[in-house]
Predicted model as a PDB file, atoms N, CA, C, CB and O in Angstrom, pLDDT in the B-factor column:
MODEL        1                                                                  
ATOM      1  N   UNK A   1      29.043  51.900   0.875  1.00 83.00           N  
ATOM      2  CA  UNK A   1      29.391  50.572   1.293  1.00 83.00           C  
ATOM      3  C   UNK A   1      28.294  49.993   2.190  1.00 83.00           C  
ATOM      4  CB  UNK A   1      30.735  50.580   2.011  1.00 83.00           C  
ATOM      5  O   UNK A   1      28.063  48.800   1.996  1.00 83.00           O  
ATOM      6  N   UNK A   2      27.618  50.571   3.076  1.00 89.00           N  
ATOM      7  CA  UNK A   2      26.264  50.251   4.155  1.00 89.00           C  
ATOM      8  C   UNK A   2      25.556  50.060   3.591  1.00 89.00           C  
ATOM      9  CB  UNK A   2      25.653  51.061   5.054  1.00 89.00           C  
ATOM     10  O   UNK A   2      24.691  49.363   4.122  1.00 89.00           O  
ATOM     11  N   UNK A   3      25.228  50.576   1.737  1.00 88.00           N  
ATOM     12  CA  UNK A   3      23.919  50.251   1.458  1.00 88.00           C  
ATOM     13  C   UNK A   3      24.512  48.945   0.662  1.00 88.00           C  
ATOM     14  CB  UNK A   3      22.916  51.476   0.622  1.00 88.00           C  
ATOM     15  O   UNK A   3      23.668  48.399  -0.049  1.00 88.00           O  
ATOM     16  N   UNK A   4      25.311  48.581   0.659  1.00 85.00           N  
ATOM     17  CA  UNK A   4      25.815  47.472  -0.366  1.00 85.00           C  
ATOM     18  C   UNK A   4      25.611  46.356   0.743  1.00 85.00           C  
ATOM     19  CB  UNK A   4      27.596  47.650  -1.087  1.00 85.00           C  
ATOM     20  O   UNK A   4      24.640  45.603   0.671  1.00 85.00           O  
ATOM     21  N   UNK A   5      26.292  46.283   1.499  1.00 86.00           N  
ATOM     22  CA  UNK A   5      25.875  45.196   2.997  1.00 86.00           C  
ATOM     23  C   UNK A   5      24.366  45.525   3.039  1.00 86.00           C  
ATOM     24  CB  UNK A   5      26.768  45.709   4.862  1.00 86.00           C  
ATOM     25  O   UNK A   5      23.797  44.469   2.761  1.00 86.00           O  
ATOM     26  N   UNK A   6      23.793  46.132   3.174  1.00 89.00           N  
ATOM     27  CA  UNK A   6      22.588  46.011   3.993  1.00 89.00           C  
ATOM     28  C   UNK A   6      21.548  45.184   2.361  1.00 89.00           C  
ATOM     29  CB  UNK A   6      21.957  48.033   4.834  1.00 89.00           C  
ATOM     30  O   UNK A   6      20.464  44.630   2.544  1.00 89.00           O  
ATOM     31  N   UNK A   7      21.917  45.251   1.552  1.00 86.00           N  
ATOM     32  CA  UNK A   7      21.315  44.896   0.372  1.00 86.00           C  
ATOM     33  C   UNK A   7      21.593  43.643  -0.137  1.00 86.00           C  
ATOM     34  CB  UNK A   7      21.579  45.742  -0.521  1.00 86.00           C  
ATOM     35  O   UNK A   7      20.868  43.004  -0.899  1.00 86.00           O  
ATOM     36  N   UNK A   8      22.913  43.233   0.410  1.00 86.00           N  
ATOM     37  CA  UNK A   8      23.289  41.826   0.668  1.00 86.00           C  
ATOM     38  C   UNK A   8      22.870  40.698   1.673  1.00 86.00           C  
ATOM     39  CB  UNK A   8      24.384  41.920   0.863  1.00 86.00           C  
ATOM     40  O   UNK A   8      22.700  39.501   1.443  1.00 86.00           O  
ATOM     41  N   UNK A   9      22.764  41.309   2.705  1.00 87.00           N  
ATOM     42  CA  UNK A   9      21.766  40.944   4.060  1.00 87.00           C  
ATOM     43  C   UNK A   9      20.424  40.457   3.084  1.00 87.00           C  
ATOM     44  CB  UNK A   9      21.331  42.628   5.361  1.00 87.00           C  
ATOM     45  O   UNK A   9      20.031  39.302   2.916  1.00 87.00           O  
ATOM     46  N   UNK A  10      19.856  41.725   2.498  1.00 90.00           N  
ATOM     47  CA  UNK A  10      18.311  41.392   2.812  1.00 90.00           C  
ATOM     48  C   UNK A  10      17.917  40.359   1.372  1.00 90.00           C  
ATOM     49  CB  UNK A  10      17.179  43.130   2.916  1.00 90.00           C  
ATOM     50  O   UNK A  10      16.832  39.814   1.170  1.00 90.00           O  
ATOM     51  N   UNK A  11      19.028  40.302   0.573  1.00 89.00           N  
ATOM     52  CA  UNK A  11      18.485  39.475  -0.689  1.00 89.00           C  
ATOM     53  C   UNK A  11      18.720  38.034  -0.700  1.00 89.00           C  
ATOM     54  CB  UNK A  11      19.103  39.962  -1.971  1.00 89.00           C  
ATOM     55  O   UNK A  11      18.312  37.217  -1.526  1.00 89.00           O  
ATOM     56  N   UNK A  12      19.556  37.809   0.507  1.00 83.00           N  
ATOM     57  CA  UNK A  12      20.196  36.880   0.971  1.00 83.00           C  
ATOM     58  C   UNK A  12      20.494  35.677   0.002  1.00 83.00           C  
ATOM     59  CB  UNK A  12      19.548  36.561   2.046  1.00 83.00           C  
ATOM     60  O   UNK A  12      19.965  34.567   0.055  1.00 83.00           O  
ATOM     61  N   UNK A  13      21.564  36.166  -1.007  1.00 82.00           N  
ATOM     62  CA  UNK A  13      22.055  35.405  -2.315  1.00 82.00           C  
ATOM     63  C   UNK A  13      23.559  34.697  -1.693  1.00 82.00           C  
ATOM     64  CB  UNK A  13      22.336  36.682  -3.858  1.00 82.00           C  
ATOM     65  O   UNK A  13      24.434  35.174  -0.970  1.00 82.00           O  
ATOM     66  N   UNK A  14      23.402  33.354  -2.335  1.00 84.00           N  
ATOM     67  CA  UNK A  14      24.965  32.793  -2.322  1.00 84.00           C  
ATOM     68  C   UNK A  14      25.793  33.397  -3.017  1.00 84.00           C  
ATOM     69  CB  UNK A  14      25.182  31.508  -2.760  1.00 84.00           C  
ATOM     70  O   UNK A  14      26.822  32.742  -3.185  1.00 84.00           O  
ATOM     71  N   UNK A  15      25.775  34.614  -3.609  1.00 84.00           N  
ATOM     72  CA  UNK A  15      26.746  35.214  -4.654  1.00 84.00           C  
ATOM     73  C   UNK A  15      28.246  35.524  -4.110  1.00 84.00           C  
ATOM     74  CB  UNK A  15      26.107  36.607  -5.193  1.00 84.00           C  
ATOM     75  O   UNK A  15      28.223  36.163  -3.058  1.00 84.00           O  
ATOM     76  N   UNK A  16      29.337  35.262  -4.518  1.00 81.00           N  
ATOM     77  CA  UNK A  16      30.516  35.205  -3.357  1.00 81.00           C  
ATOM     78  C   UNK A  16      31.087  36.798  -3.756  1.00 81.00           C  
ATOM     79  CB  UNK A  16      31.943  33.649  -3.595  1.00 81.00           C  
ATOM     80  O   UNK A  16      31.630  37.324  -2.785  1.00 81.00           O  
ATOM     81  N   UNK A  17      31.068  37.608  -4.922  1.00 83.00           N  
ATOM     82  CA  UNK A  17      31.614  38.602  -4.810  1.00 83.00           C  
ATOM     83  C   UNK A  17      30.726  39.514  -4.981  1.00 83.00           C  
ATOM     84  CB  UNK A  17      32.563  38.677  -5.460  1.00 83.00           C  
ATOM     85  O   UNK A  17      29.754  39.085  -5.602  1.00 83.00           O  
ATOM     86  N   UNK A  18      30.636  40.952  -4.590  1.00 86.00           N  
ATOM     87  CA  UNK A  18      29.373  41.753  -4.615  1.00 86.00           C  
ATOM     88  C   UNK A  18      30.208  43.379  -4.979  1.00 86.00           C  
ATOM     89  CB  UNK A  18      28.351  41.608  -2.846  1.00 86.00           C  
ATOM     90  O   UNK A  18      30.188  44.176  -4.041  1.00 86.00           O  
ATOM     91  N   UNK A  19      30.757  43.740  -6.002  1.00 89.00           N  
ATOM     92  CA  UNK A  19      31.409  44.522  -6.186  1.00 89.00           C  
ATOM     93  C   UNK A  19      30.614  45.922  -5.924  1.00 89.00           C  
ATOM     94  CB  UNK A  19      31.940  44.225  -7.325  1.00 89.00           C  
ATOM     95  O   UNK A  19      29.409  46.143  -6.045  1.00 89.00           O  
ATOM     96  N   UNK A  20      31.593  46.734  -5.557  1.00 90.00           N  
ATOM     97  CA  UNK A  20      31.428  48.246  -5.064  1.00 90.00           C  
ATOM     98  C   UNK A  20      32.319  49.105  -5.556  1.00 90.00           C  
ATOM     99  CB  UNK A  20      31.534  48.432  -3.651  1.00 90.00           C  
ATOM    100  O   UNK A  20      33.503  48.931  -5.266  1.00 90.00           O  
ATOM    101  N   UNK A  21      31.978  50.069  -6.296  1.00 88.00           N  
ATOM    102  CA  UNK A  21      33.022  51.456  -6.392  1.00 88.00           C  
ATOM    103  C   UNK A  21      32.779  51.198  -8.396  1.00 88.00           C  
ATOM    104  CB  UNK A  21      35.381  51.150  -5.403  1.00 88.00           C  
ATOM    105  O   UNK A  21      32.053  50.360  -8.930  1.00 88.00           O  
ATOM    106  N   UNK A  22      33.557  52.114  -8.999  1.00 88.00           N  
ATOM    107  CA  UNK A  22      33.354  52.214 -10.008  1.00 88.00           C  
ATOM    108  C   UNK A  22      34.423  51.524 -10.975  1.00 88.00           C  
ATOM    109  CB  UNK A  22      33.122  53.386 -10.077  1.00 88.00           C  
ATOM    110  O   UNK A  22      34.257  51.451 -12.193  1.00 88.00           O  
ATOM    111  N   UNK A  23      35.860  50.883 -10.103  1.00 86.00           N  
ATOM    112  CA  UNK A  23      36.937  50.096 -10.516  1.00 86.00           C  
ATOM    113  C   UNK A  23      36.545  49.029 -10.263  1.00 86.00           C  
ATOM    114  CB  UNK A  23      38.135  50.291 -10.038  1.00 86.00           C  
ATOM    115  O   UNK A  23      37.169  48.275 -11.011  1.00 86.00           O  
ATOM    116  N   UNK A  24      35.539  48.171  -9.349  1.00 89.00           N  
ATOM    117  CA  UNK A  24      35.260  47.137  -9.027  1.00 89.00           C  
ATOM    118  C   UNK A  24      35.188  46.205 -10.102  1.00 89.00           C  
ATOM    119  CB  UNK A  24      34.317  47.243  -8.372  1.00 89.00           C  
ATOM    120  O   UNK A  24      36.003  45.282 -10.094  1.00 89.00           O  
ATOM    121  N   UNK A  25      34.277  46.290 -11.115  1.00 90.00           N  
ATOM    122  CA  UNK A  25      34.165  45.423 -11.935  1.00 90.00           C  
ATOM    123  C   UNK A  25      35.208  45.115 -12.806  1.00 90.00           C  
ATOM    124  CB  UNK A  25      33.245  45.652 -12.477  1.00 90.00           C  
ATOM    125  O   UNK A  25      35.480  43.942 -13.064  1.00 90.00           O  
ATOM    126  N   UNK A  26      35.992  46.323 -13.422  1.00 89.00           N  
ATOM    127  CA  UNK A  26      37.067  46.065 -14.256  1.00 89.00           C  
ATOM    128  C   UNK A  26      38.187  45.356 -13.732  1.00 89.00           C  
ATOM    129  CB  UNK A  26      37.495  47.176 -14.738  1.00 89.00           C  
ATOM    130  O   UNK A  26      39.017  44.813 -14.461  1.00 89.00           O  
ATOM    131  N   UNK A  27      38.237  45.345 -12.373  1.00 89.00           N  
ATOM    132  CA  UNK A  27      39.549  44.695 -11.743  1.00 89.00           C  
ATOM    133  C   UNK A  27      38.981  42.903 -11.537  1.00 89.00           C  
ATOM    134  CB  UNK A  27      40.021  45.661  -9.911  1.00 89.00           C  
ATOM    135  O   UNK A  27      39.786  41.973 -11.590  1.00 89.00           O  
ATOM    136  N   UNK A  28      37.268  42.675 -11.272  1.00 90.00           N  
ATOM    137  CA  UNK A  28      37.239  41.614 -11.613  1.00 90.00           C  
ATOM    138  C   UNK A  28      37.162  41.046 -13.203  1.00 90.00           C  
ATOM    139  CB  UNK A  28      36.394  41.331 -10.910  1.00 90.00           C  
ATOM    140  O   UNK A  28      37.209  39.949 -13.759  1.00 90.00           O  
ATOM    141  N   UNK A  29      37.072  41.929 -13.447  1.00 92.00           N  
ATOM    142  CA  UNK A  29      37.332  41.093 -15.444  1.00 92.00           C  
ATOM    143  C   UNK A  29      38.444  41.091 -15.277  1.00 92.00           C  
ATOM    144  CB  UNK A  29      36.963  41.938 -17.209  1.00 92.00           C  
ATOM    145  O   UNK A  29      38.712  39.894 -15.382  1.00 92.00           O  
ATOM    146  N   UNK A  30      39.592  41.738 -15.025  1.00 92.00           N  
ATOM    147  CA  UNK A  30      40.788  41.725 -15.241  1.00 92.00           C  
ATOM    148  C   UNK A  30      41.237  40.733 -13.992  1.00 92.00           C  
ATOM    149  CB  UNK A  30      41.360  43.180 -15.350  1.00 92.00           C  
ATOM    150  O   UNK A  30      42.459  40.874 -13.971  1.00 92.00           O  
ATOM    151  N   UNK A  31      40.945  39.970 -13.131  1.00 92.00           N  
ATOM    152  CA  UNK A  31      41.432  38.621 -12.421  1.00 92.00           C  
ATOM    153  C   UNK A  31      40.432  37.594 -13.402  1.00 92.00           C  
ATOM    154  CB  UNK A  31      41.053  38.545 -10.410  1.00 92.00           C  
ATOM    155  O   UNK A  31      40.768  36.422 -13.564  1.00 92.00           O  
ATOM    156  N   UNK A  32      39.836  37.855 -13.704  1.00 93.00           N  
ATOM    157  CA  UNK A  32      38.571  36.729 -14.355  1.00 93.00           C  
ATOM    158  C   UNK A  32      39.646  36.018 -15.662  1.00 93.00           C  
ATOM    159  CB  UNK A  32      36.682  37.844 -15.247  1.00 93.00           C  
ATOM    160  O   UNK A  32      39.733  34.852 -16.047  1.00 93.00           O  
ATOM    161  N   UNK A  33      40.426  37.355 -16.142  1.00 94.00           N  
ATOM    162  CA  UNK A  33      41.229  36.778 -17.580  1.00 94.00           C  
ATOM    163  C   UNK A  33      42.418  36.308 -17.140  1.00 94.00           C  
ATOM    164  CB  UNK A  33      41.585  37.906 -18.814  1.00 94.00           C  
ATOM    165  O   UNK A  33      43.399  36.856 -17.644  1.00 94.00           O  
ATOM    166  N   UNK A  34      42.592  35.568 -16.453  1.00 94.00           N  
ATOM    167  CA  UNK A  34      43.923  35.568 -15.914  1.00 94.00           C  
ATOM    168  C   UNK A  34      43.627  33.627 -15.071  1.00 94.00           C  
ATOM    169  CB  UNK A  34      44.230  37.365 -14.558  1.00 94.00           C  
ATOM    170  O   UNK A  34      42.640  33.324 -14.401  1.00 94.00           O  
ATOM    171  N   UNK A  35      44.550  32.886 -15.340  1.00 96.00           N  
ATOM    172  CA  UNK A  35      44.433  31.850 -14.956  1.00 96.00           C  
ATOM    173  C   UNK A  35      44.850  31.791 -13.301  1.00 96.00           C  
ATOM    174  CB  UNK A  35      45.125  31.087 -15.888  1.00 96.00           C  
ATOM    175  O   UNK A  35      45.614  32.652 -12.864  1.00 96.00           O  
ATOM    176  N   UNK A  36      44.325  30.761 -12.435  1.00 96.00           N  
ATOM    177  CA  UNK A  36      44.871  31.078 -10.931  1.00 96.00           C  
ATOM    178  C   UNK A  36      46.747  30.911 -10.788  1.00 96.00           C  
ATOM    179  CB  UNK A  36      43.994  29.750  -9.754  1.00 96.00           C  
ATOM    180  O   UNK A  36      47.556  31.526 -10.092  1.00 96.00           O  
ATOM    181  N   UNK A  37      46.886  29.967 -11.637  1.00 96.00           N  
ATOM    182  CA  UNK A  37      48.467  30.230 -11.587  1.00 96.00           C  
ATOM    183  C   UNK A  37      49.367  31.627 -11.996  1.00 96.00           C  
ATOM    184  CB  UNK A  37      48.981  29.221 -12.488  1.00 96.00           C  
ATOM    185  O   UNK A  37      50.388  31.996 -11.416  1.00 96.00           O  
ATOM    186  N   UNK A  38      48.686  32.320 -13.186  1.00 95.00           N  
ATOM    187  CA  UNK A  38      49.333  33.397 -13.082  1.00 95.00           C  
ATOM    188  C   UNK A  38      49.385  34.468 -11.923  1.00 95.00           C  
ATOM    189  CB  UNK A  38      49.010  33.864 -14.021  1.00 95.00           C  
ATOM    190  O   UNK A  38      50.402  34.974 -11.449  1.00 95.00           O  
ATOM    191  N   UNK A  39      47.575  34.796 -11.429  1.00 94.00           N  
ATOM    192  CA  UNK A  39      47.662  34.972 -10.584  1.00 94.00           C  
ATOM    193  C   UNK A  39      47.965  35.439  -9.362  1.00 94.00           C  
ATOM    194  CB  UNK A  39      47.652  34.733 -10.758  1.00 94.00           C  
ATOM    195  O   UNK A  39      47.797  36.499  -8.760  1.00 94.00           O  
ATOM    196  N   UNK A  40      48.689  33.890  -9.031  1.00 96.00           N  
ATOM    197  CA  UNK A  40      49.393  33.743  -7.999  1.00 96.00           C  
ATOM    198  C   UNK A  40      50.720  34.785  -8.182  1.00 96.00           C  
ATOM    199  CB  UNK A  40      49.687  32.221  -7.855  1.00 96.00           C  
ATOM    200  O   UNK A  40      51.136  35.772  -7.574  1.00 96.00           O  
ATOM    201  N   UNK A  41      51.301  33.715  -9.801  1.00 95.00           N  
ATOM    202  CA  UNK A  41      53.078  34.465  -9.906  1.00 95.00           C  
ATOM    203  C   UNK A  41      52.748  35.833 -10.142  1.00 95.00           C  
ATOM    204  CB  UNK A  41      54.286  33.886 -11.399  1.00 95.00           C  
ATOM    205  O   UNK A  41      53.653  36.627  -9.884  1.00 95.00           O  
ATOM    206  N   UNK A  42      51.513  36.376 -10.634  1.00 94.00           N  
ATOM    207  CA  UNK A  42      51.398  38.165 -10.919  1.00 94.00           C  
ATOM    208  C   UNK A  42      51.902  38.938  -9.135  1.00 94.00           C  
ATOM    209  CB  UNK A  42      49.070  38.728 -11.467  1.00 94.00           C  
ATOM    210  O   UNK A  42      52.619  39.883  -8.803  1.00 94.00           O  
ATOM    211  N   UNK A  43      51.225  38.112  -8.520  1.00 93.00           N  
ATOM    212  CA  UNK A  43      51.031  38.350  -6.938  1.00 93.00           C  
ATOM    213  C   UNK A  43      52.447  38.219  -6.266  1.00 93.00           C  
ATOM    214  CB  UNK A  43      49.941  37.176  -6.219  1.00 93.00           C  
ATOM    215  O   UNK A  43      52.744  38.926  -5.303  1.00 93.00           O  
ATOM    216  N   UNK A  44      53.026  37.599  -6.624  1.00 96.00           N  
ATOM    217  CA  UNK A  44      54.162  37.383  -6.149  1.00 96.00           C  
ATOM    218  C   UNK A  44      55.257  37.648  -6.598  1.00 96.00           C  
ATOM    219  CB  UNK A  44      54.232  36.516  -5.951  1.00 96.00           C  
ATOM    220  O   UNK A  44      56.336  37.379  -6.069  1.00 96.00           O  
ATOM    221  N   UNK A  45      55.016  38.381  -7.951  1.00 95.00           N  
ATOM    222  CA  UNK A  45      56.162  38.956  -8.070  1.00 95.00           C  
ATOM    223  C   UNK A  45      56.807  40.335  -7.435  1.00 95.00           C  
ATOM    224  CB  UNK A  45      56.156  39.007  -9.186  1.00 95.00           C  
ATOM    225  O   UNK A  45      56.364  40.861  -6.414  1.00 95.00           O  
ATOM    226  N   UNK A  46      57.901  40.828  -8.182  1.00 96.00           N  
ATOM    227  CA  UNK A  46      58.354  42.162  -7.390  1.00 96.00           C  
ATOM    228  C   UNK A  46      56.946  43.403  -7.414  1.00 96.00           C  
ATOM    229  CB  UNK A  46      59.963  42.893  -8.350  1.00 96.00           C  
ATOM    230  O   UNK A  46      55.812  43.276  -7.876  1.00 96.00           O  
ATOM    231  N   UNK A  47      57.516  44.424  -6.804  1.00 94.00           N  
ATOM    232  CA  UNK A  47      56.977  45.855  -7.155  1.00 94.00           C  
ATOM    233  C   UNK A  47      56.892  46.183  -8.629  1.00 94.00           C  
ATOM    234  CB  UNK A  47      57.878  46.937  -6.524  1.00 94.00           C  
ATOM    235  O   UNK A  47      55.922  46.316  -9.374  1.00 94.00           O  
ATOM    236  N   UNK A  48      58.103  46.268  -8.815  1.00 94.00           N  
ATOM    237  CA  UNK A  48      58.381  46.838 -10.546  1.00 94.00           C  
ATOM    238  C   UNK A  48      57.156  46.070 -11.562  1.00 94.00           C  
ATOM    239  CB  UNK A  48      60.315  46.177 -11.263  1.00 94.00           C  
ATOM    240  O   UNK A  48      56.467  46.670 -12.387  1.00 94.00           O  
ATOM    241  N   UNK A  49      57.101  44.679 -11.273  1.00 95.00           N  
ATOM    242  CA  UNK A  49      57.032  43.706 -12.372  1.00 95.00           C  
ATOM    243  C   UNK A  49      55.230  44.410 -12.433  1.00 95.00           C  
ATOM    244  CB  UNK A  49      57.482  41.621 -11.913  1.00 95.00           C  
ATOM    245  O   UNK A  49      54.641  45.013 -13.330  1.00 95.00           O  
ATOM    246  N   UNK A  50      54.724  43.909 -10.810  1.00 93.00           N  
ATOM    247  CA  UNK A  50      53.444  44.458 -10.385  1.00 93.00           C  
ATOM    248  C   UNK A  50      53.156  45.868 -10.993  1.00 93.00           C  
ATOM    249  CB  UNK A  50      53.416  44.533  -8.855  1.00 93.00           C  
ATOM    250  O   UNK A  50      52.748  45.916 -12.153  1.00 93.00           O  
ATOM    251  N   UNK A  51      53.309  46.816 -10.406  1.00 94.00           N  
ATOM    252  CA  UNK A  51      53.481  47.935 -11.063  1.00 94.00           C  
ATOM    253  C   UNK A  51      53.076  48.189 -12.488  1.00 94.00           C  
ATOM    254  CB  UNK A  51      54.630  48.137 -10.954  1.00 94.00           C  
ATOM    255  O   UNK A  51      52.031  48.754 -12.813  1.00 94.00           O  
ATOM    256  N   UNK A  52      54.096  47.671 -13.410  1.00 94.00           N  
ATOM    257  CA  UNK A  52      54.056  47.939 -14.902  1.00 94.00           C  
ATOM    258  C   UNK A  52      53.581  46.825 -15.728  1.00 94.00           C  
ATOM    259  CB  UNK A  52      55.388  48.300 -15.404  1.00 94.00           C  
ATOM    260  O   UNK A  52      54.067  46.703 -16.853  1.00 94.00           O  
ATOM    261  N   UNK A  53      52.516  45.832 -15.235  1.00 93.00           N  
ATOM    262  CA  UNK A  53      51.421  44.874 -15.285  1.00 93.00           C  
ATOM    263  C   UNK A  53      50.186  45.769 -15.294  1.00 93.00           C  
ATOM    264  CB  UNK A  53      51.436  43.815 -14.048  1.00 93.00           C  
ATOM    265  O   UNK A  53      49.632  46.156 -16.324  1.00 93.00           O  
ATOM    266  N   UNK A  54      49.693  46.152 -13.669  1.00 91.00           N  
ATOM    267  CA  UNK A  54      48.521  47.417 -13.731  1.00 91.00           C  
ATOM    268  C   UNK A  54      48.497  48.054 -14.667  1.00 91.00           C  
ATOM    269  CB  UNK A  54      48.536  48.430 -12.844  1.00 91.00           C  
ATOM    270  O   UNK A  54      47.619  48.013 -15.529  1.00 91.00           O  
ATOM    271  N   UNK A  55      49.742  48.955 -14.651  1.00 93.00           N  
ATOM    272  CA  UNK A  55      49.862  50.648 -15.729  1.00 93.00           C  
ATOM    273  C   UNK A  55      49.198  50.271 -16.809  1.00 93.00           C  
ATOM    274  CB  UNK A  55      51.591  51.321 -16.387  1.00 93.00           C  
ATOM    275  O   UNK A  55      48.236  50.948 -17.173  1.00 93.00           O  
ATOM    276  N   UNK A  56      49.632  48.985 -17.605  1.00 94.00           N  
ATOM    277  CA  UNK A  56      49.932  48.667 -19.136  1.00 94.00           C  
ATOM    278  C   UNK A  56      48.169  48.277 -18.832  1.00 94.00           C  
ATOM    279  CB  UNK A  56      51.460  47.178 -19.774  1.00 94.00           C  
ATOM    280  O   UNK A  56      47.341  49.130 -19.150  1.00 94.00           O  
ATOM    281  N   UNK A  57      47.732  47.034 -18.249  1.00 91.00           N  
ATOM    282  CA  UNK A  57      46.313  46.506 -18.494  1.00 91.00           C  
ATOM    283  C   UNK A  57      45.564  47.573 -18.273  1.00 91.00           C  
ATOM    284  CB  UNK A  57      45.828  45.340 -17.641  1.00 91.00           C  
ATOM    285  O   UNK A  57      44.572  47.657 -18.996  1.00 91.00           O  
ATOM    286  N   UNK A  58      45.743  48.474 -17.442  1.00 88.00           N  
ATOM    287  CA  UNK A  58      44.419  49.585 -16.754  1.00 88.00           C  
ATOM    288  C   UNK A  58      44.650  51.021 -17.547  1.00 88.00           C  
ATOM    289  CB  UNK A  58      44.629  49.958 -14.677  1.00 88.00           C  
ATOM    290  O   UNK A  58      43.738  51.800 -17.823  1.00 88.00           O  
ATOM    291  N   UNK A  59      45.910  51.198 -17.828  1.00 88.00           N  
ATOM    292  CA  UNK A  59      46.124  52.415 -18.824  1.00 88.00           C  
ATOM    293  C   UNK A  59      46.237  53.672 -17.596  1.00 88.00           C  
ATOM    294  CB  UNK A  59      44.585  52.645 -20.129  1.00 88.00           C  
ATOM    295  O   UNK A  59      45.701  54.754 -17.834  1.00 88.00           O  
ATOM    296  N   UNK A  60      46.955  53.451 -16.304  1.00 85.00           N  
ATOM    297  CA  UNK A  60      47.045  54.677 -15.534  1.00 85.00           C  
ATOM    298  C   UNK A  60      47.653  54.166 -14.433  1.00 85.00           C  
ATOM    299  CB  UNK A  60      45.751  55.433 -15.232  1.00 85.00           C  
ATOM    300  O   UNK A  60      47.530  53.023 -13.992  1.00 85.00           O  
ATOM    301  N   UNK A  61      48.557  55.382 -13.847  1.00 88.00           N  
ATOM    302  CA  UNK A  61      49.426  55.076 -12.709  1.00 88.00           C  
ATOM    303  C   UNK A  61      48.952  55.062 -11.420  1.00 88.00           C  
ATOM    304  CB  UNK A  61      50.396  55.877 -12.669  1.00 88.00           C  
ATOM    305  O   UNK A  61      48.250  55.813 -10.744  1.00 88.00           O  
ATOM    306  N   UNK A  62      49.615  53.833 -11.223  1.00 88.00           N  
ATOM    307  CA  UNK A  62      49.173  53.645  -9.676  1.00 88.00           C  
ATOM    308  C   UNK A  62      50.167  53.281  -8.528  1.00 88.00           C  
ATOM    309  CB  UNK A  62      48.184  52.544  -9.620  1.00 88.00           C  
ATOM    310  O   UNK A  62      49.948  52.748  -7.440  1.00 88.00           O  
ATOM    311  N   UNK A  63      51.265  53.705  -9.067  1.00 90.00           N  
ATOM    312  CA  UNK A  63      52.615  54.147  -8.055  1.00 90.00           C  
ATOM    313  C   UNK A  63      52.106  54.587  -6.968  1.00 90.00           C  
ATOM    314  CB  UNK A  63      53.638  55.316  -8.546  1.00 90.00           C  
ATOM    315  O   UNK A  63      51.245  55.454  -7.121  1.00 90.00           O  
ATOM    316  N   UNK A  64      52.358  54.269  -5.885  1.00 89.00           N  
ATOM    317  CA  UNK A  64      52.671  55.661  -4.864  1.00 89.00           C  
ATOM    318  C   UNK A  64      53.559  56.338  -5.113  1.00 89.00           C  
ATOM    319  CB  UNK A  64      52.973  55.511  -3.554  1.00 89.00           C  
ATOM    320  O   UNK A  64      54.698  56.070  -5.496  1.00 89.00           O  
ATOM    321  N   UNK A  65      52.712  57.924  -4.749  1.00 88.00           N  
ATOM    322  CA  UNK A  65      53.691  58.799  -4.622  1.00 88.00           C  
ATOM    323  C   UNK A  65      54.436  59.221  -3.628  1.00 88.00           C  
ATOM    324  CB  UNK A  65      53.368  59.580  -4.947  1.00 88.00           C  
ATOM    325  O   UNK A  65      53.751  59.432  -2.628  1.00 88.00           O  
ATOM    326  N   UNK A  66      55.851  59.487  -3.450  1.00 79.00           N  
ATOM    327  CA  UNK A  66      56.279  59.380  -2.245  1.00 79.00           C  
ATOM    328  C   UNK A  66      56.593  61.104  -2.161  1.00 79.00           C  
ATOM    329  CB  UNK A  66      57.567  58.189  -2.056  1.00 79.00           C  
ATOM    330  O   UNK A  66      57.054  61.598  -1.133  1.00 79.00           O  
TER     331      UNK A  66                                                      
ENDMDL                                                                          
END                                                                             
């Protein structure tokens, strides 16, 4: 993550998102396909609904385990 800031610092781009980690990008394609109204209602819906939205688009669980 330090070398990602410090590489952002020095290239000094208006770019607004600067993804990190190896899920980064797929989770922005996967808001990118998605209109801001859904979105929103994806965001606001329950646990459950949330939940089994991820599973199905990403193909893996991401429950907590309790």
């Amino acid at each position: 993550m330090a070398d990602k800031v410090r590489e952002i610092i020095e290239c000094r781009t208006w770019q607004l998102r600067h993804p990190v980690g190896p899920d980064a990008l797929p989770f922005l394609g996967w808001r990118k396909s998605m209109t801001d109204e859904e979105w929103v209602d994806l965001n606001a819906a329950d646990d459950e609904t949330w939940y089994s939205r991820v599973e199905h688009d990403f193909g893996m669980a991401v429950r907590p385990i309790n």
